[in-house]
Backbone and ligand atoms as CSV (ligand in chain L), in Angstrom:
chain,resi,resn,atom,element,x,y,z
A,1,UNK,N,N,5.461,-14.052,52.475
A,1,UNK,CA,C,4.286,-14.394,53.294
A,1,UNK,C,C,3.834,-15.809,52.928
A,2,UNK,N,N,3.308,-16.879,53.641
A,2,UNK,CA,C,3.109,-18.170,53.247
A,2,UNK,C,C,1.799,-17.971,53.114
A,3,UNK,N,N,1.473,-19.196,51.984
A,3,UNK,CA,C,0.334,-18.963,51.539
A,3,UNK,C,C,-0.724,-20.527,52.426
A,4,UNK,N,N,-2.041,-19.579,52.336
A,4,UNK,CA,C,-2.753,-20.287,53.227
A,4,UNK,C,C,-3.576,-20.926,52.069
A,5,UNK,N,N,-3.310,-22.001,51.615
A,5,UNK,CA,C,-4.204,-22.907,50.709
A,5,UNK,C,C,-5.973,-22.415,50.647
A,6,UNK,N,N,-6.030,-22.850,52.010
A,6,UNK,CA,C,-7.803,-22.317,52.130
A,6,UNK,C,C,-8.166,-21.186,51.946
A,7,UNK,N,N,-8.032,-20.249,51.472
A,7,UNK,CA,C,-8.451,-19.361,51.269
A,7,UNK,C,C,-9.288,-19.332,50.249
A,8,UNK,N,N,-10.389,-18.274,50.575
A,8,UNK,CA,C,-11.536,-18.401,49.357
A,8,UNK,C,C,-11.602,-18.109,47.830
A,9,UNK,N,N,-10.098,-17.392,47.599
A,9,UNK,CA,C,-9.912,-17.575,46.322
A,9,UNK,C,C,-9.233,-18.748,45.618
A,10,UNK,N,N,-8.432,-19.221,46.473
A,10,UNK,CA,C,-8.350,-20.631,46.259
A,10,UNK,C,C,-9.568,-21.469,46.010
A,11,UNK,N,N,-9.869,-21.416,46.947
A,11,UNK,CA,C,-11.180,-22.482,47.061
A,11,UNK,C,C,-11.730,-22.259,45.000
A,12,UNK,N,N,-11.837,-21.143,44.714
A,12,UNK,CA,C,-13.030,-20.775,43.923
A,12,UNK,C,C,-11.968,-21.487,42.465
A,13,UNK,N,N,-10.896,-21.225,42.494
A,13,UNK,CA,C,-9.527,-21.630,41.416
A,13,UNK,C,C,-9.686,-23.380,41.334
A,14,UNK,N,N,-10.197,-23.691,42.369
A,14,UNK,CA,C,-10.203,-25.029,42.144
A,14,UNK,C,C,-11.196,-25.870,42.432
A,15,UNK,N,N,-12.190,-24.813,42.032
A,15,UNK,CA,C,-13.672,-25.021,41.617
A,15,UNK,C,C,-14.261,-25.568,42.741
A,16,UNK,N,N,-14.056,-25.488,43.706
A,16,UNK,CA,C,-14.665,-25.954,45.099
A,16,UNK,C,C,-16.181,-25.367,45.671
A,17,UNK,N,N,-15.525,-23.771,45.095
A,17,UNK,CA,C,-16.901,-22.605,45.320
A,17,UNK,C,C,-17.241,-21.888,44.089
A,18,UNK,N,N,-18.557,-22.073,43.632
A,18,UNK,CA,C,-18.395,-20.996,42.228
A,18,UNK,C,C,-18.116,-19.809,42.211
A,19,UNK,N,N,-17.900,-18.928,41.342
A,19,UNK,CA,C,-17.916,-17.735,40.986
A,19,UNK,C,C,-18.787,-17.418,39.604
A,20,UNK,N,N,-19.021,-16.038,39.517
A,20,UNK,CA,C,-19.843,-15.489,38.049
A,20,UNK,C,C,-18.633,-15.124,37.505
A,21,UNK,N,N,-17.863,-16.389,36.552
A,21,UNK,CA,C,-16.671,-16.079,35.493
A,21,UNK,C,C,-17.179,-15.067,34.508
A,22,UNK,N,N,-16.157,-14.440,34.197
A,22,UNK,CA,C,-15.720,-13.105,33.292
A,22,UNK,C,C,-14.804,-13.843,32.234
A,23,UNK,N,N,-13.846,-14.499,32.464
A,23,UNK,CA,C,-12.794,-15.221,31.828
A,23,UNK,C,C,-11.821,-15.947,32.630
A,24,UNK,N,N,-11.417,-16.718,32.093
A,24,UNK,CA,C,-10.236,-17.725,32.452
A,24,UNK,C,C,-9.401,-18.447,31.734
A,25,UNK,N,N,-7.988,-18.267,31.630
A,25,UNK,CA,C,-7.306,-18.963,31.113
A,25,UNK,C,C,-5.959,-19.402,31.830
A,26,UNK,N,N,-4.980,-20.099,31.304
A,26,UNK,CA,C,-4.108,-20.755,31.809
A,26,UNK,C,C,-3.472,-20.017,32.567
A,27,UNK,N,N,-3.207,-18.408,32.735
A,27,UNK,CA,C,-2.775,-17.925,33.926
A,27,UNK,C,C,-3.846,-17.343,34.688
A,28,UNK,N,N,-5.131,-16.893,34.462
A,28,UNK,CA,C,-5.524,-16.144,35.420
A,28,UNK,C,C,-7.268,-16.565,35.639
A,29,UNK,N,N,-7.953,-15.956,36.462
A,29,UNK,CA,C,-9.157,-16.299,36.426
A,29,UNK,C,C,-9.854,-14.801,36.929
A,30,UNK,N,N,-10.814,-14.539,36.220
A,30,UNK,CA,C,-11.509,-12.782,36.517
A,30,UNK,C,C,-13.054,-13.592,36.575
A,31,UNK,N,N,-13.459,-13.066,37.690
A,31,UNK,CA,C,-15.030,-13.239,38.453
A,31,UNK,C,C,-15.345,-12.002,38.887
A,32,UNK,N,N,-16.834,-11.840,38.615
A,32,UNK,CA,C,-16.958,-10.752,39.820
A,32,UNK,C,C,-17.409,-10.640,41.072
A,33,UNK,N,N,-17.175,-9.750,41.994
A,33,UNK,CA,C,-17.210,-9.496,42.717
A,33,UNK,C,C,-18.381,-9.461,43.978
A,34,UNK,N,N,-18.506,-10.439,44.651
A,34,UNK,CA,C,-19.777,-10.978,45.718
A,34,UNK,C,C,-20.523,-9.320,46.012
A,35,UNK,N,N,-19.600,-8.667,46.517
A,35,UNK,CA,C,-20.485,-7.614,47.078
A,35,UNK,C,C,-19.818,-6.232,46.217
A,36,UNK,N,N,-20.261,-5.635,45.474
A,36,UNK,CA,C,-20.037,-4.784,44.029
A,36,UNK,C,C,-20.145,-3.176,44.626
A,37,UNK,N,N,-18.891,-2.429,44.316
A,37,UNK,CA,C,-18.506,-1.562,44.655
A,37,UNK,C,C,-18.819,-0.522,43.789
A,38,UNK,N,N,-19.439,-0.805,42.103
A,38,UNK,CA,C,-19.384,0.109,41.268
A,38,UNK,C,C,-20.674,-0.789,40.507
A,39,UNK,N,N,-20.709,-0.359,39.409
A,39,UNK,CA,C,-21.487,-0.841,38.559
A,39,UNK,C,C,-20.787,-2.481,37.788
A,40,UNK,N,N,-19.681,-2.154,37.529
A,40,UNK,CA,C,-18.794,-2.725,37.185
A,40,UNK,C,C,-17.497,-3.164,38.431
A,41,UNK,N,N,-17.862,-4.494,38.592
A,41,UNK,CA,C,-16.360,-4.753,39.639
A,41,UNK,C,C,-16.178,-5.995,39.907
A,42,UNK,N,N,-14.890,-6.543,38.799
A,42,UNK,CA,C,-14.360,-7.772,38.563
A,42,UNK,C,C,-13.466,-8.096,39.643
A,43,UNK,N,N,-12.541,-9.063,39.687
A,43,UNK,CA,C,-11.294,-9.516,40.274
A,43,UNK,C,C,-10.297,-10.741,39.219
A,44,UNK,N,N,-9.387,-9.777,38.796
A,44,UNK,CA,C,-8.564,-10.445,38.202
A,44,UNK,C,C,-7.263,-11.356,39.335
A,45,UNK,N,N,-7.248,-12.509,39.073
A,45,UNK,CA,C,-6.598,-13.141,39.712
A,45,UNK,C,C,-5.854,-14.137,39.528
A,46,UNK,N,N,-4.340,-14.012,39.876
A,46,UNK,CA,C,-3.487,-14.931,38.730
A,46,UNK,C,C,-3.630,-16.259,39.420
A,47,UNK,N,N,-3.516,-17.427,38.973
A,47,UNK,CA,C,-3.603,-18.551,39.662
A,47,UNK,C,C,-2.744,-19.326,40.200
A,48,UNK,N,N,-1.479,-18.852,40.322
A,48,UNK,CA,C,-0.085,-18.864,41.176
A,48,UNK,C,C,-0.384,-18.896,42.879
A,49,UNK,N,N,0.141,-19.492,43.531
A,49,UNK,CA,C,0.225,-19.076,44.969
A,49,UNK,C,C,0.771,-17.924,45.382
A,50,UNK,N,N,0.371,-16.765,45.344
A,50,UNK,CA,C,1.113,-15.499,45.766
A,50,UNK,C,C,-0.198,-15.017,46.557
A,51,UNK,N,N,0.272,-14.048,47.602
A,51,UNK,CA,C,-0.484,-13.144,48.298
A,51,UNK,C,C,-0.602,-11.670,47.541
A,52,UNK,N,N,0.662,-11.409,47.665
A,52,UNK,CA,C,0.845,-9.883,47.366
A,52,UNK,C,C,1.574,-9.921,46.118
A,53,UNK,N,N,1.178,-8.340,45.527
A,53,UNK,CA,C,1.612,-8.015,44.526
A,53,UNK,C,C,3.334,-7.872,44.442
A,54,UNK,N,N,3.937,-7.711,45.458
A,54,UNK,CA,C,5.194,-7.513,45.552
A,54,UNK,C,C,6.125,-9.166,45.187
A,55,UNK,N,N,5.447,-9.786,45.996
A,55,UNK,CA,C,5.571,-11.120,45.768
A,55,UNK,C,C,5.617,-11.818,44.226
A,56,UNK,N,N,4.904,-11.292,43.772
A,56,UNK,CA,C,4.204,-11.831,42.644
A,56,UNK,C,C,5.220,-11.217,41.298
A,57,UNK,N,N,5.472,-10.266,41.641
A,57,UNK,CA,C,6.533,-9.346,41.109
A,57,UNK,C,C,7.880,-9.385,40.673
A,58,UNK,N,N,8.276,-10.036,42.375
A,58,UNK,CA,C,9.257,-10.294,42.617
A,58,UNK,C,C,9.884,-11.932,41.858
A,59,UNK,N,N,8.844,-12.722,42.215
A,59,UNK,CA,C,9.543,-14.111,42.679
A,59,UNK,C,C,8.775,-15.056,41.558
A,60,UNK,N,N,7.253,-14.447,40.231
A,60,UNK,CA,C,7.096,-15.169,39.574
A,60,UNK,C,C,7.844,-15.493,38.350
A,61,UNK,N,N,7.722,-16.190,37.428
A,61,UNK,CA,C,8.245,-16.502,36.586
A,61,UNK,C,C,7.783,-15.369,35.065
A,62,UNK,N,N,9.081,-15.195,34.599
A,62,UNK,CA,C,8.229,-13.796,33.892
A,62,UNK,C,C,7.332,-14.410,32.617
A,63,UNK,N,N,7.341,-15.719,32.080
A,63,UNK,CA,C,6.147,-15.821,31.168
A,63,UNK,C,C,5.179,-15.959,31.567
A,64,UNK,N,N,4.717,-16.182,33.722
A,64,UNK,CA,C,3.691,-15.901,34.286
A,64,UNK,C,C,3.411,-14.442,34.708
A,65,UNK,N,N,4.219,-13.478,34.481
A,65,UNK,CA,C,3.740,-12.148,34.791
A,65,UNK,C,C,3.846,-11.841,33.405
A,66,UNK,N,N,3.846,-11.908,32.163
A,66,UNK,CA,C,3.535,-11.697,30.927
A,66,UNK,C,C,1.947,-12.245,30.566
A,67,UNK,N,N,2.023,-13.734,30.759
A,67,UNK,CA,C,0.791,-14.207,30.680
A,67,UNK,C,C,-0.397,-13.761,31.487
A,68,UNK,N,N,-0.142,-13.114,32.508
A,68,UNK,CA,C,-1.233,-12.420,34.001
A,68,UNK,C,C,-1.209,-11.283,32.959
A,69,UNK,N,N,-0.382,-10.221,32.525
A,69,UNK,CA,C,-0.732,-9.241,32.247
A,69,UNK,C,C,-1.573,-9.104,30.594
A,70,UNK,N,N,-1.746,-10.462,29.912
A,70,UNK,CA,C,-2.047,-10.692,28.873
A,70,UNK,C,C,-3.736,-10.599,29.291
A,71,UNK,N,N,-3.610,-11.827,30.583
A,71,UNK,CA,C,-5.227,-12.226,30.574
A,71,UNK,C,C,-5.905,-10.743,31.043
A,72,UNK,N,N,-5.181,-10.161,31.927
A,72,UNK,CA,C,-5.687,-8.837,32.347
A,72,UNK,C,C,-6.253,-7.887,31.029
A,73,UNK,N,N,-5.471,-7.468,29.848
A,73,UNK,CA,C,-5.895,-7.265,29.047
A,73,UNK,C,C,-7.416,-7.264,28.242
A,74,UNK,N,N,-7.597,-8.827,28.200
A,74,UNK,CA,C,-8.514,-9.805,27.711
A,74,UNK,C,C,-9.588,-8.811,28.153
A,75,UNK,N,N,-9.879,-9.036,29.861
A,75,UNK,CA,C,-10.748,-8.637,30.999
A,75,UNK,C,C,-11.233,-7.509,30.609
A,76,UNK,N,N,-10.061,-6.772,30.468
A,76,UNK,CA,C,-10.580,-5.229,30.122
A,76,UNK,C,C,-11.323,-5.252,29.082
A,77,UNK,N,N,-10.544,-5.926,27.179
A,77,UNK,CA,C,-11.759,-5.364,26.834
A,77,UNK,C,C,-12.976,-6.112,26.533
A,78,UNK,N,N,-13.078,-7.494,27.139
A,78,UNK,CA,C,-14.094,-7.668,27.482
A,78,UNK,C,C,-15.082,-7.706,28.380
A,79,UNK,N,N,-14.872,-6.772,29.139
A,79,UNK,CA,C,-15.652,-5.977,29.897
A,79,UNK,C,C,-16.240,-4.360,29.327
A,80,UNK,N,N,-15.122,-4.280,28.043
A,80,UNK,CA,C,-15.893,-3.028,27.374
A,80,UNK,C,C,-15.771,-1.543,27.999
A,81,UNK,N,N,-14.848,-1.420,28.992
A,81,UNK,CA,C,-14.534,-0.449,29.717
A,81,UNK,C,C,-13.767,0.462,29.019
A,82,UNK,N,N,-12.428,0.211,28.396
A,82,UNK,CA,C,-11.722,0.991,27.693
A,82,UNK,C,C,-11.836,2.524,27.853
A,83,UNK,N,N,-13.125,2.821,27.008
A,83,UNK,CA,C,-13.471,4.092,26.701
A,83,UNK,C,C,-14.153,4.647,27.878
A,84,UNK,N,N,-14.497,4.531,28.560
A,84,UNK,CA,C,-15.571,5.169,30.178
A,84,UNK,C,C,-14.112,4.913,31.327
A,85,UNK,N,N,-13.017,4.005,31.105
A,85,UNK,CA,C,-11.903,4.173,32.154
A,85,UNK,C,C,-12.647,3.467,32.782
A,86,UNK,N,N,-11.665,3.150,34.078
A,86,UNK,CA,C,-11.408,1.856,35.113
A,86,UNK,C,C,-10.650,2.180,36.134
A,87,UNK,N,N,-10.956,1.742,37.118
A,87,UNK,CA,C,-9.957,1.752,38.386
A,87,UNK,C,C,-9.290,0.461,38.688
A,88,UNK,N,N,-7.952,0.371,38.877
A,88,UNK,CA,C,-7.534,-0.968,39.468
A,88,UNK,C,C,-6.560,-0.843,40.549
A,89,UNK,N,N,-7.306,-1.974,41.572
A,89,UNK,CA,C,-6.893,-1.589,42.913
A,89,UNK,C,C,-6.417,-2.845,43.740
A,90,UNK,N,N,-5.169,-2.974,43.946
A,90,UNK,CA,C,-4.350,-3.939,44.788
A,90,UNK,C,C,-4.225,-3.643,46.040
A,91,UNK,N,N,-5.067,-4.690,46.862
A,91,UNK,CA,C,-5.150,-4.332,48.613
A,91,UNK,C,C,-4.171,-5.169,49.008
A,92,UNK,N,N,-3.228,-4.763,49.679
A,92,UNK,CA,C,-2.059,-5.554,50.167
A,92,UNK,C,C,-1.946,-4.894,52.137
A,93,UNK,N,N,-1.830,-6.568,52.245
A,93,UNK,CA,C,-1.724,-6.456,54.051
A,93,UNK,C,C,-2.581,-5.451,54.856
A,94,UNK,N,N,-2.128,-5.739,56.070
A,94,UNK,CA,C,-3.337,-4.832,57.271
A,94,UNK,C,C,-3.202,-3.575,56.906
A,95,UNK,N,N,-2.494,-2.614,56.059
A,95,UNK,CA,C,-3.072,-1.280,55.702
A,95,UNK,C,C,-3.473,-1.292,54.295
A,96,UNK,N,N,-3.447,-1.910,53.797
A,96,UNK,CA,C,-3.889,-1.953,52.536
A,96,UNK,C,C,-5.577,-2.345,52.696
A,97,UNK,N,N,-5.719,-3.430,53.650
A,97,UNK,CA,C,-7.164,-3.831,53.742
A,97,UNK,C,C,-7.324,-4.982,52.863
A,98,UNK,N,N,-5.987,-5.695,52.758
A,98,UNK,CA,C,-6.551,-6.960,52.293
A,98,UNK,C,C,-7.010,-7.676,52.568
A,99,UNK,N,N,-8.258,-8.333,52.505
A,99,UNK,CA,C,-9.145,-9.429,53.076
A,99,UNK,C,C,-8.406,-11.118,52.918
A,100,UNK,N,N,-8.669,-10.893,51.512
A,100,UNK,CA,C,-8.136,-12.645,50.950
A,100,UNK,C,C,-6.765,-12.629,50.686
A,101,UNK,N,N,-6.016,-13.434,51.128
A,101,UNK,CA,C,-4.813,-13.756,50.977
A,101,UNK,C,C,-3.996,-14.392,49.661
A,102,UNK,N,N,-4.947,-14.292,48.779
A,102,UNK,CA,C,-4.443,-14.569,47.198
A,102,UNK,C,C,-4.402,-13.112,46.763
A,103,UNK,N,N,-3.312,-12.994,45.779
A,103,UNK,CA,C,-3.549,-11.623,45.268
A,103,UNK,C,C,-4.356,-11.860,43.935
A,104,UNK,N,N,-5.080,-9.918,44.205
A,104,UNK,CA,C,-6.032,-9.684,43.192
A,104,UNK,C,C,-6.385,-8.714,42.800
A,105,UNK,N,N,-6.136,-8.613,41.572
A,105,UNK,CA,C,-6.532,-6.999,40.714
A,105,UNK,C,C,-8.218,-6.521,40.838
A,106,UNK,N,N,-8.944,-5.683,42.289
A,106,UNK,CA,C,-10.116,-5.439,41.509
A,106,UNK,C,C,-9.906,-4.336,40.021
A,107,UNK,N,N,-11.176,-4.688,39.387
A,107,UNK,CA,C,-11.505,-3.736,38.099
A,107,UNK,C,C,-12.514,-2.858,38.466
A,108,UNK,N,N,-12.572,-1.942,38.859
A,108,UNK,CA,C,-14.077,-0.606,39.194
A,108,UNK,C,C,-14.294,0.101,38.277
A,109,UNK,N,N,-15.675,0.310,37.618
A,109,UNK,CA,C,-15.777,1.143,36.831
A,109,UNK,C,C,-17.005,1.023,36.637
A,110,UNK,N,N,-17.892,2.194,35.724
A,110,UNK,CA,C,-19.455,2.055,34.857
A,110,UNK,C,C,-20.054,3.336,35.665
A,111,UNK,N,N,-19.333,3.905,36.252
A,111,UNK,CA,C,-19.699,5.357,36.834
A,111,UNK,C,C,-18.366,6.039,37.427
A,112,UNK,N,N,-18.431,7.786,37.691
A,112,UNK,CA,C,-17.331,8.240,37.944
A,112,UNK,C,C,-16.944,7.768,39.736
A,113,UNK,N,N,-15.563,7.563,39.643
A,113,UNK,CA,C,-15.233,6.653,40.835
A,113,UNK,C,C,-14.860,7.326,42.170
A,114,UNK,N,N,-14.453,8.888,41.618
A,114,UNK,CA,C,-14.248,9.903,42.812
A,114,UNK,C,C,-12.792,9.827,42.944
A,115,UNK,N,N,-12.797,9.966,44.518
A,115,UNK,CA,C,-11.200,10.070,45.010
A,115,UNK,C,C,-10.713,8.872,44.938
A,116,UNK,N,N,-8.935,8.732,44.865
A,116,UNK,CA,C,-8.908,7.504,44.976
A,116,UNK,C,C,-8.553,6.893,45.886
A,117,UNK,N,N,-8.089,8.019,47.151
A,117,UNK,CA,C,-8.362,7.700,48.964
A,117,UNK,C,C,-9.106,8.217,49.883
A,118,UNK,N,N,-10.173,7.826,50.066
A,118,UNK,CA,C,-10.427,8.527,51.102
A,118,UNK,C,C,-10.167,9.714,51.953
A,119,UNK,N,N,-10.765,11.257,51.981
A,119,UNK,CA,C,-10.167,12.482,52.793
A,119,UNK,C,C,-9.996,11.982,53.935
A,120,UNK,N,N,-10.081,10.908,54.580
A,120,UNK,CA,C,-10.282,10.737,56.016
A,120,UNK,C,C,-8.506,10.063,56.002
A,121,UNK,N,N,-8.381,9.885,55.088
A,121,UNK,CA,C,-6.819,9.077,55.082
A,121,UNK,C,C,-5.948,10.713,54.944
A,122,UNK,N,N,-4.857,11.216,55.909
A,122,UNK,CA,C,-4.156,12.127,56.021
A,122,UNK,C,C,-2.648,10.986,56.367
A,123,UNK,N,N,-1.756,11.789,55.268
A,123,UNK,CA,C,-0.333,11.998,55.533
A,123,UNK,C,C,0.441,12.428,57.124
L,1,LIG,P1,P,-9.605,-7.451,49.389
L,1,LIG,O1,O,-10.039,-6.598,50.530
L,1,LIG,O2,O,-8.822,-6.688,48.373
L,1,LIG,O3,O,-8.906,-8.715,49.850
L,1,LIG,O4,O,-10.925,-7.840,48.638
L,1,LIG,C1,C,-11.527,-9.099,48.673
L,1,LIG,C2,C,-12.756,-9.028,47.822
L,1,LIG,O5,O,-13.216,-10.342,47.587
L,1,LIG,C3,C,-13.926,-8.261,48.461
L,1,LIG,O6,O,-14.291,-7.186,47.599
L,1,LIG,C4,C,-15.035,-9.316,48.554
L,1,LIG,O7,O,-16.301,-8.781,48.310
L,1,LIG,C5,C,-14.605,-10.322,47.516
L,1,LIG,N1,N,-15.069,-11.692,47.734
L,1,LIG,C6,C,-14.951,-12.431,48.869
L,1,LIG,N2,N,-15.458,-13.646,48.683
L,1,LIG,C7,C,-15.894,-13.697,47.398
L,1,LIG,C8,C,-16.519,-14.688,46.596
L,1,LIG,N3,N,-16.805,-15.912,47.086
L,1,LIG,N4,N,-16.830,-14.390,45.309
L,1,LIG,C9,C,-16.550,-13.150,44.816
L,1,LIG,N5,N,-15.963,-12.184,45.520
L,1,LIG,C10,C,-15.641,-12.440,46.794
């Protein structure tokens, strides 16, 4: 999928638009979340041009999917979640419901989170 520069997580990676940082380092950047789904709800986000997780998977370089999964780490436990658990949720393309075209790990958590699809979603 080609990546659309403008996009608002872009924008925010290259400090154009702020965000409320959580952490950042040389691979990733975790902010939270404009409109908050839980008590707790970050967005971990590697700073690579990728959309999707498949992508990202596929075609990055593995001391950048080592280093993404390092900073992810970080996030967690400084966010202190560990012990109360977390949800993490990758929206990919028109059924997934991805909005922004950068990919991004939300983090949900700080109350129990329920189902993790919707009953209205049937097989
Ligand atoms: P997704 O549907 O997985 O693409 O989710 C995109 C998420 O980005 C949504 O939860 C939005 O609330 C969030 N979002 C959009 N713009 C911003 C922003 N400027 N700062 C923080 N979060 C944002």
């Amino acid at each position: 999928m080609s990546y659309d520069v403008t996009n608002v997580f872009a924008r925010i990676l290259r400090g154009e638009i702020p965000c409320d940082k959580v952490y950042e380092d040389e691979f990733a950047l975790a902010f939270r979340d404009i409109h908050p789904v839980a008590p707790v709800h970050v967005l971990v986000v590697p700073k690579g041009e990728f959309v999707t997780l498949d992508e990202f998977a596929a075609g990055a370089d593995p001391s950048v999917v080592v280093g993404f999964w390092r900073a992810f780490a970080r996030v967690i436990d400084l966010l202190g979640v560990e012990r109360g658990g977390y949800r993490t949720i990758v929206n990919t393309g028109p059924d997934g419901g991805q909005e922004v075209p950068h990919l991004h790990f939300h983090v949900v958590a700080g109350a129990p989170l329920g189902r993790m699809v919707s009953r209205a979603v049937r097989p």
